[in-house]
C-alpha positions as CSV (number, residue, x, y, z in Angstrom):
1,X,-56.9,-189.0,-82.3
2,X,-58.8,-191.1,-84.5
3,X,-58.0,-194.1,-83.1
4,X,-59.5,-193.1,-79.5
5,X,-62.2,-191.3,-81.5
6,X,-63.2,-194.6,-83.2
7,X,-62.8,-196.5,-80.3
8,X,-64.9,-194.6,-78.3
9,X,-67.7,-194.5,-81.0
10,X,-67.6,-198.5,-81.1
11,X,-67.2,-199.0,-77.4
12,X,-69.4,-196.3,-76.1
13,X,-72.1,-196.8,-78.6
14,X,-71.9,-192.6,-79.7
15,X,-71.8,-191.2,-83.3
16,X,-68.2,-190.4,-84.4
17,X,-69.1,-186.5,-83.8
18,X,-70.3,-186.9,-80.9
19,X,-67.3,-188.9,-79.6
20,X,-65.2,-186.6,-81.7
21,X,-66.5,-183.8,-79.2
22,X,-66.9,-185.5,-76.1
23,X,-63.5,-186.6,-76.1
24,X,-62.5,-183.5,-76.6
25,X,-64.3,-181.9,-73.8
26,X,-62.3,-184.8,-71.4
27,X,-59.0,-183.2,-72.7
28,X,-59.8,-179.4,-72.6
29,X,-60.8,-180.5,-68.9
30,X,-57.9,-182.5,-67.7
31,X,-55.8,-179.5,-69.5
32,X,-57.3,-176.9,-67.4
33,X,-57.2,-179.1,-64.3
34,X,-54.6,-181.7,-64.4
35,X,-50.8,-181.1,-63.2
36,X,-49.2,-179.1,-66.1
37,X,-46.3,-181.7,-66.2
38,X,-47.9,-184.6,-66.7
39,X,-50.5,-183.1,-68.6
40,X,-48.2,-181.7,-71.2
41,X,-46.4,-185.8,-71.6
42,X,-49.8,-186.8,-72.2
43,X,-50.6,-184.4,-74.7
44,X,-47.6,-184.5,-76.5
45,X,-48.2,-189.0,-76.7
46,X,-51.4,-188.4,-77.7
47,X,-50.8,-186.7,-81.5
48,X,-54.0,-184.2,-82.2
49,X,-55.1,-183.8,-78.4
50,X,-54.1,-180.2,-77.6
51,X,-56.3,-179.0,-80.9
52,X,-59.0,-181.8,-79.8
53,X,-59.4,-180.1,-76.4
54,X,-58.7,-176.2,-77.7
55,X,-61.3,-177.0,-80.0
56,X,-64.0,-178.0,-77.0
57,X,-62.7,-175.4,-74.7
58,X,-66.4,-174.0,-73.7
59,X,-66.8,-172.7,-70.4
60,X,-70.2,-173.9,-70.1
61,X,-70.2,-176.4,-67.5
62,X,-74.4,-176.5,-67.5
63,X,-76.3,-175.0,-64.8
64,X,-74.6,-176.5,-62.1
65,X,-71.1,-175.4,-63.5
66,X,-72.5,-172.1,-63.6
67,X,-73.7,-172.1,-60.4
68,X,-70.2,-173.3,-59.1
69,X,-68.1,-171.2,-61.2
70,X,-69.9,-168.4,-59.3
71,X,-69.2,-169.6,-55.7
72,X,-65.7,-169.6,-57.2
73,X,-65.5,-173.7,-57.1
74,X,-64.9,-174.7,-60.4
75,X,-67.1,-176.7,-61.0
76,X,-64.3,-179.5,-61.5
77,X,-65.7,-183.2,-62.3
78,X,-69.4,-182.5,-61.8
79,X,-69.2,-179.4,-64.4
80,X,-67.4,-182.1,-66.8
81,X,-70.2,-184.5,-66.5
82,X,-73.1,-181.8,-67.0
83,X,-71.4,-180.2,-69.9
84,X,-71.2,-183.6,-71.6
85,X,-74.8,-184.5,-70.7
86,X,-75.9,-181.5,-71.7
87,X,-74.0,-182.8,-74.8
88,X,-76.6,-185.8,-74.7
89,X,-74.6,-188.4,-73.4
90,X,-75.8,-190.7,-70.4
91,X,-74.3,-191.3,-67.6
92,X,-73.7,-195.1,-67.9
93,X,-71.9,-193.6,-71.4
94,X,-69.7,-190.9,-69.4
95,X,-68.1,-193.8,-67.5
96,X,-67.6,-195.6,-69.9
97,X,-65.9,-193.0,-72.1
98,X,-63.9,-191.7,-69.3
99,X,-62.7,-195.5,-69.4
100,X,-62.0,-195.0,-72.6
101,X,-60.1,-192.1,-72.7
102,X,-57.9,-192.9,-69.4
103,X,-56.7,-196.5,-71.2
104,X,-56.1,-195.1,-74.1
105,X,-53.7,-192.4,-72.1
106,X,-51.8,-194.9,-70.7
107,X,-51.1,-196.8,-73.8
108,X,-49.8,-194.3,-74.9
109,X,-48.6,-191.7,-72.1
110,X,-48.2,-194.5,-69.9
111,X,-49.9,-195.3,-65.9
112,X,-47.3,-193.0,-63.9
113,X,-48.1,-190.2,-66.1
114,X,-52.4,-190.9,-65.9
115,X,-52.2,-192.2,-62.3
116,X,-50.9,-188.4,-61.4
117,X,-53.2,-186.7,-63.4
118,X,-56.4,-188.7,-61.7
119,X,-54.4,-188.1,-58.4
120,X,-54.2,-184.1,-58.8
121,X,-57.8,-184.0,-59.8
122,X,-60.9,-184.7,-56.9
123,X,-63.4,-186.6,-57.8
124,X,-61.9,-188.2,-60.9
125,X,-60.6,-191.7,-60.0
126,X,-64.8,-192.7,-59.7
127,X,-65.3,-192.2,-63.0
128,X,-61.7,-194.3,-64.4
């Protein structure tokens, strides 16, 4: 994981922690929303992933997560991006972390296994 970590820190312009913990909120999301098949071929490519995204597990989502989680939506992409904004990262930074993230997926996991993963998740292909 430090490679994507690093990467994300040089490309995205973010301390190392903060990457370290953004790129772990991406995983803990696509783990609780992603198909588990694919999910578990890009977790086990990506060495240090599953304790990444166990380790940024929170539920918080922000207010509008909240607010979703109690109309019993989700929240899905939207709580993603206000849980890492509440994080302090911009907007123009979540996209281009989520870019980030998804090449460095299929490098390693490959494009059939990423391409289902954005597939089975709404919203996600705008942001990769």
């Amino acid at each position: 994981m430090d490679e994507l970590i690093n990467r994300v820190a040089t490309n995205v312009g973010l301390e190392p922690a903060m990457a370290q913990q953004a790129v772990g909120m991406i995983l803990s999301f696509l783990q609780k929303n992603g198909p588990a098949e694919e999910i578990g071929q890009m977790m086990a490519a990506m060495p240090g992933a599953a304790e990444l995204a166990a380790a940024n597990a929170g539920e918080s989502g922000g207010l509008m997560g909240g607010l979703m989680n109690m109309m019993g939506q989700g929240g899905g992409v939207m709580a993603l991006g206000q849980q890492l904004m509440s994080a302090g990262i911009g907007m123009g930074q979540i996209t281009a972390l989520s870019k980030e993230v998804f090449a460095y997926g299929q490098e390693k996991a490959g494009e059939d296994t990423m391409g289902a993963i954005v597939g089975a998740i709404p919203g996600l292909s705008q942001f990769v």
